[in-house]
KOLBALO-790788 format. One record per atom (N, C-alpha, C): residue number from 1; residue in one letter; x, y, z. Coordinates in steps of 0.1 Angstrom, whole numbers, plus 5000, padded with zeros to 4 digits. Layout:
{nr->NUM; rest->A; east->X; north->Y; up->Z}
...
//
This chain:
{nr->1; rest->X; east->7716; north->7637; up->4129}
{nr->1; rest->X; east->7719; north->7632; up->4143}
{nr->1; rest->X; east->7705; north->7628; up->4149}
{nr->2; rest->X; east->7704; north->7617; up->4156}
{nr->2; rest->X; east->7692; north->7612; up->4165}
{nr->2; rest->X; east->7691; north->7621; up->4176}
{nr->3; rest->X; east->7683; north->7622; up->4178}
{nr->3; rest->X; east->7678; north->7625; up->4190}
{nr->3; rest->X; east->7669; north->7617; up->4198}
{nr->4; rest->X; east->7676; north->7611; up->4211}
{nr->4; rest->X; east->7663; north->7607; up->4220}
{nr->4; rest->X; east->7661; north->7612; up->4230}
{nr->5; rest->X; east->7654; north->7605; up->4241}
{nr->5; rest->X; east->7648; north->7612; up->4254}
{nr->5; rest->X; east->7651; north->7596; up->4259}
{nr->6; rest->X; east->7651; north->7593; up->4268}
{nr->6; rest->X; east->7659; north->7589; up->4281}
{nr->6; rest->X; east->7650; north->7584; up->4290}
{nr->7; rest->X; east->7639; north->7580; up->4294}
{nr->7; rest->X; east->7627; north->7576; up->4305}
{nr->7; rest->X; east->7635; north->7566; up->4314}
{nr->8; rest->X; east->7639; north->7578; up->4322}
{nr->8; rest->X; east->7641; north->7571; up->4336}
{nr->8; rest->X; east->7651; north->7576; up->4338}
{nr->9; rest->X; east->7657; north->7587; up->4353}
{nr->9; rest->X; east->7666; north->7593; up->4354}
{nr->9; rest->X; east->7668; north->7584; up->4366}
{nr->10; rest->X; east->7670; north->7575; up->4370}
{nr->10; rest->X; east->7679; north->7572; up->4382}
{nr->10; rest->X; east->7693; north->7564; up->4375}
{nr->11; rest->X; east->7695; north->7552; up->4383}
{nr->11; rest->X; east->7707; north->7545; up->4382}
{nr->11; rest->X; east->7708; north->7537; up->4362}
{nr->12; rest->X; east->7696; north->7533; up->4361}
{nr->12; rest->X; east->7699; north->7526; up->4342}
{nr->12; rest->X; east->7698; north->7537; up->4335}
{nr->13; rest->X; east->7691; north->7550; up->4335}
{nr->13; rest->X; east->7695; north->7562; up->4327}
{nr->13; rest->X; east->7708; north->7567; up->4329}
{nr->14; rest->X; east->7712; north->7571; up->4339}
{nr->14; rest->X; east->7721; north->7575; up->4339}
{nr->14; rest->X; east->7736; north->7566; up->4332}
{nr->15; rest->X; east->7735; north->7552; up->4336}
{nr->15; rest->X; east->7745; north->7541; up->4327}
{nr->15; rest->X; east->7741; north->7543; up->4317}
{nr->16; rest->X; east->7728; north->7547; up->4310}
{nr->16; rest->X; east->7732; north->7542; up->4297}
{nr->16; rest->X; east->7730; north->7556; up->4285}
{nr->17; rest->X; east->7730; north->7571; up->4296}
{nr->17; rest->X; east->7734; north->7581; up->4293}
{nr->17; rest->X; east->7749; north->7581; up->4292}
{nr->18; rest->X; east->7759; north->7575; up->4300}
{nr->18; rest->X; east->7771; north->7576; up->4302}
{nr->18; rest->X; east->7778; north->7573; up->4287}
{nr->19; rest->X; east->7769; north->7559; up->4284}
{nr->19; rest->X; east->7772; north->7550; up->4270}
{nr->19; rest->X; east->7770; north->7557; up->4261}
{nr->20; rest->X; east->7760; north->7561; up->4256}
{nr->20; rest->X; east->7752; north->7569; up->4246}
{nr->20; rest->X; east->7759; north->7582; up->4241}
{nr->21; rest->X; east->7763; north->7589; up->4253}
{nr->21; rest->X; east->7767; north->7602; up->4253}
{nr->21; rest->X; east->7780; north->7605; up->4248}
{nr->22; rest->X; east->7787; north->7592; up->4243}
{nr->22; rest->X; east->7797; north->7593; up->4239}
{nr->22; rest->X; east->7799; north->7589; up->4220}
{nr->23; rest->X; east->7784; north->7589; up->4217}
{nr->23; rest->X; east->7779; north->7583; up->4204}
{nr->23; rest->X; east->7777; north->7595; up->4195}
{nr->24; rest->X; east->7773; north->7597; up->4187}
{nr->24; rest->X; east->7764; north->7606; up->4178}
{nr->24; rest->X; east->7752; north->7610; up->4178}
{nr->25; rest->X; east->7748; north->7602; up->4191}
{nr->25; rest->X; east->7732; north->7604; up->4192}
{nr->25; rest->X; east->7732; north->7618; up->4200}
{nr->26; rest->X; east->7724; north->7626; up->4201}
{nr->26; rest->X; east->7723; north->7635; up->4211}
{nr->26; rest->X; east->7710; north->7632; up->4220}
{nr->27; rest->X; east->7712; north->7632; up->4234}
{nr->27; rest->X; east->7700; north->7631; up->4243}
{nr->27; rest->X; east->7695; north->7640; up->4246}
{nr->28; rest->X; east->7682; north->7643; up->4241}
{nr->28; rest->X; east->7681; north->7661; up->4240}
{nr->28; rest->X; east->7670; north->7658; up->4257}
{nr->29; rest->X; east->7669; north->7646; up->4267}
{nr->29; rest->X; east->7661; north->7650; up->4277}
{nr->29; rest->X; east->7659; north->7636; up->4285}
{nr->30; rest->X; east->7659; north->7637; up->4297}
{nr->30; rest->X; east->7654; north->7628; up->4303}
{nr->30; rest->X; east->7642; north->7627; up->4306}
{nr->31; rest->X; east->7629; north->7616; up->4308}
{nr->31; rest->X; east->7619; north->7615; up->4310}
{nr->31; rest->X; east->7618; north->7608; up->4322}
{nr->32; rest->X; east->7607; north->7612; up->4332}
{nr->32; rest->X; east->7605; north->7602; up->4344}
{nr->32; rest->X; east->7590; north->7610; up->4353}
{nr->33; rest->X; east->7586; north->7602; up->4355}
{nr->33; rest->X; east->7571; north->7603; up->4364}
{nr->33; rest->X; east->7573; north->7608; up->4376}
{nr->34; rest->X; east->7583; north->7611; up->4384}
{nr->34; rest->X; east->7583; north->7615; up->4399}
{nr->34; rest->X; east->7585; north->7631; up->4395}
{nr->35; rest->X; east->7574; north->7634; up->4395}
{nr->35; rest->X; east->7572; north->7653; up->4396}
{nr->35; rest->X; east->7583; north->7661; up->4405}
{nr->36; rest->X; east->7593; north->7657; up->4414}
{nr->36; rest->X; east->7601; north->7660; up->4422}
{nr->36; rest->X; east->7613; north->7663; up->4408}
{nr->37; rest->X; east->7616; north->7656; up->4401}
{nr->37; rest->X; east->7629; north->7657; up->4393}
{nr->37; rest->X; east->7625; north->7667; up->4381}
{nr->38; rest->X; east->7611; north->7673; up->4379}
{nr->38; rest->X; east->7609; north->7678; up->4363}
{nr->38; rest->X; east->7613; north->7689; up->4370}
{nr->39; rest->X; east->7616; north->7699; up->4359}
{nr->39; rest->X; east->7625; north->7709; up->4352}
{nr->39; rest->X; east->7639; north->7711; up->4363}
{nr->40; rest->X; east->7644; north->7696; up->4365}
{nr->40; rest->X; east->7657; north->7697; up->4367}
{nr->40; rest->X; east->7668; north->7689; up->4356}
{nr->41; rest->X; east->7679; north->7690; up->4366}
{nr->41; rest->X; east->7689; north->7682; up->4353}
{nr->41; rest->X; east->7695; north->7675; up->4356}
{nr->42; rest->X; east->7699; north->7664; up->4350}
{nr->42; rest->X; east->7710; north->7653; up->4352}
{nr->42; rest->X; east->7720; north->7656; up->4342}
{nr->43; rest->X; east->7729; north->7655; up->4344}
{nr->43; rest->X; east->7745; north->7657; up->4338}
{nr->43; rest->X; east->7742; north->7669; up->4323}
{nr->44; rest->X; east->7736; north->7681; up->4336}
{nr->44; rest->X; east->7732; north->7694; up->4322}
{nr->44; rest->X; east->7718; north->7686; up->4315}
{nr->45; rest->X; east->7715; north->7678; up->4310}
{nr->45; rest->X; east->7703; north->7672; up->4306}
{nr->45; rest->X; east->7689; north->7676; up->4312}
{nr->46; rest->X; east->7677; north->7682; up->4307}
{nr->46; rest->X; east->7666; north->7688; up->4313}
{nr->46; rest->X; east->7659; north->7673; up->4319}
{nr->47; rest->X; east->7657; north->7670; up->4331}
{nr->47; rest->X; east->7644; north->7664; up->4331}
{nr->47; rest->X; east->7632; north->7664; up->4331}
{nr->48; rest->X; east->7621; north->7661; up->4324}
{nr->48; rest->X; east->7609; north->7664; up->4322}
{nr->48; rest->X; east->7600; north->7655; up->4320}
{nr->49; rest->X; east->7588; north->7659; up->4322}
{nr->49; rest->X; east->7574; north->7653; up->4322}
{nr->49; rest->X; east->7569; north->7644; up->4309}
{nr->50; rest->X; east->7568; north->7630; up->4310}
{nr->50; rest->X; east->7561; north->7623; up->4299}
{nr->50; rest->X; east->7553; north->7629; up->4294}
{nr->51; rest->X; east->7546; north->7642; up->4300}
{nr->51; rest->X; east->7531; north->7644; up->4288}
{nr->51; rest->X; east->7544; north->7655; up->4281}
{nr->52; rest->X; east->7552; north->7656; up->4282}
{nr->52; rest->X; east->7557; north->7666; up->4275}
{nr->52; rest->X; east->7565; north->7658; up->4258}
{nr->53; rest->X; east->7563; north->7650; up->4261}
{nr->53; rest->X; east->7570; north->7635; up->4248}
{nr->53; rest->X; east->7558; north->7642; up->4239}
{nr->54; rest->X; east->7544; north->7645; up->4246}
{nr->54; rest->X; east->7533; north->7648; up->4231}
{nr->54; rest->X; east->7539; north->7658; up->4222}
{nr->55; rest->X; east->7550; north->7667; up->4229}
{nr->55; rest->X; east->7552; north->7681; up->4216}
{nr->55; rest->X; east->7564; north->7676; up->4209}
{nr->56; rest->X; east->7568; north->7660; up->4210}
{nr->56; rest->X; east->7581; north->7660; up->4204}
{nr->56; rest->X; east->7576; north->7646; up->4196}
{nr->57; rest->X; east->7567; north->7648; up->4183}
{nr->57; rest->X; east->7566; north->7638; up->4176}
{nr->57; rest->X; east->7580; north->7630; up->4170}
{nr->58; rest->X; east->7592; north->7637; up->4168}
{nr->58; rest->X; east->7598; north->7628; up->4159}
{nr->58; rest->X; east->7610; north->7623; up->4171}
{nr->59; rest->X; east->7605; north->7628; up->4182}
{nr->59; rest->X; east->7624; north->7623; up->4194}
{nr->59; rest->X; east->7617; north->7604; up->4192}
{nr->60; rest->X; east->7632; north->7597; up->4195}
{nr->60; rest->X; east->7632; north->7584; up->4200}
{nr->60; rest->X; east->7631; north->7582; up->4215}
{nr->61; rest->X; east->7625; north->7576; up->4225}
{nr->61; rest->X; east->7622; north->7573; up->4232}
{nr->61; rest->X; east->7624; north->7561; up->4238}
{nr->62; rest->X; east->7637; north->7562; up->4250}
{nr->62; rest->X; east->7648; north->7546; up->4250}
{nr->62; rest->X; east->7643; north->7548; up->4268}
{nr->63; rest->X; east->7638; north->7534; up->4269}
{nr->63; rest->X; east->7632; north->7532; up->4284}
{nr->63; rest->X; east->7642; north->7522; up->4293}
{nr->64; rest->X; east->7650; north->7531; up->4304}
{nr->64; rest->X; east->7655; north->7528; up->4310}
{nr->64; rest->X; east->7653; north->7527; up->4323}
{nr->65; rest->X; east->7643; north->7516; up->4327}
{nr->65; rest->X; east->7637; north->7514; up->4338}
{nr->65; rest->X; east->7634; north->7500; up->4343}
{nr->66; rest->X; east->7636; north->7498; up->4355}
{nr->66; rest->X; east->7630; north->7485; up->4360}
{nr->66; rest->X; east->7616; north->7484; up->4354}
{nr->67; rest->X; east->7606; north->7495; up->4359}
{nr->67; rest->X; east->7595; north->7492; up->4354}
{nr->67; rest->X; east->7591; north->7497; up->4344}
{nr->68; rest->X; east->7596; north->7490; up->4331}
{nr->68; rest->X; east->7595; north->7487; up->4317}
{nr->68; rest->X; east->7580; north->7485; up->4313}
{nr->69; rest->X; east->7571; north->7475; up->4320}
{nr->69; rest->X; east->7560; north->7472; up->4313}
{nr->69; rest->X; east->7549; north->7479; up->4317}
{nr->70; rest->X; east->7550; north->7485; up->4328}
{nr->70; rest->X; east->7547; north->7498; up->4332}
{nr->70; rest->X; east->7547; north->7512; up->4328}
{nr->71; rest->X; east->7559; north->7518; up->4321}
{nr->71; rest->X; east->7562; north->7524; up->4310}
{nr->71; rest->X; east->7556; north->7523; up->4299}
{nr->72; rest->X; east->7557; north->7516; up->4293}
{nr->72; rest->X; east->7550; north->7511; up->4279}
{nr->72; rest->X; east->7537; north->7511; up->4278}
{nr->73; rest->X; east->7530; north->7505; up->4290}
{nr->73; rest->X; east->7514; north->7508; up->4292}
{nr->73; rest->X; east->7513; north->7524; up->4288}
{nr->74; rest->X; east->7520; north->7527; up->4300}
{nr->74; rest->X; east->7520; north->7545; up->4297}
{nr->74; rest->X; east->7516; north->7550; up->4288}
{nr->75; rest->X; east->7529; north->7546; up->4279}
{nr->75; rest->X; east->7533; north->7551; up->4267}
{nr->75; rest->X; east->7521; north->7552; up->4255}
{nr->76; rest->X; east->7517; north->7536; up->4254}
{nr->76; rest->X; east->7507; north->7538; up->4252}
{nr->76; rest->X; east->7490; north->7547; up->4252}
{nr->77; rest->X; east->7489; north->7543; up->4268}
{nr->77; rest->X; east->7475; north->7552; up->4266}
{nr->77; rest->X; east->7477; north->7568; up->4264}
{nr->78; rest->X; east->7494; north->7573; up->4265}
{nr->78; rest->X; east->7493; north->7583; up->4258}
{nr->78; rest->X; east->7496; north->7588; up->4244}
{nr->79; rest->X; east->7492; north->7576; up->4235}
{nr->79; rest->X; east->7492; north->7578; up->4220}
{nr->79; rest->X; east->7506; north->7579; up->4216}
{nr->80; rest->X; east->7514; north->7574; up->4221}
{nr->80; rest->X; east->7530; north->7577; up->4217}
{nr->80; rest->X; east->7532; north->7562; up->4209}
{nr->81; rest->X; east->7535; north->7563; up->4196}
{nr->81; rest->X; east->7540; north->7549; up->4194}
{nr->81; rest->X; east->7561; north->7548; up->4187}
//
């Protein structure tokens, strides 16, 4: 089974948690930069801190956000490919 993480807990995570969640994938987390939502939860789902993506070499990583190329910079300078 897949496992990904989820970057971005508002309105496009959540749609495409809805979609997903009904697959074989398991979403083992949501990811998002507003320090207000980490170690909470969205539909039971943990949300948590991008630097925390460093302890999870093998999750997939599906970016659900307006600011996409903004993300991906991120992602980058934190060694995530």
């Amino acid at each position: 089974m897949k496992q990904i993480a989820i970057w971005g807990a508002g309105n496009n995570g959540k749609e495409f948690y809805e979609y997903v969640n009904k697959t074989v994938t398991q979403v083992l987390c949501f990811v998002d930069n507003n320090g207000l939502l980490w170690d909470s939860t969205l539909n039971n789902v943990p949300i948590i801190s991008p630097n925390k993506l460093l302890d999870m070499p093998e999750i997939i990583v599906v970016v659900c956000t307006v600011f996409e190329d903004e993300v991906l910079d991120q992602c980058k300078r934190m060694g995530l490919k």
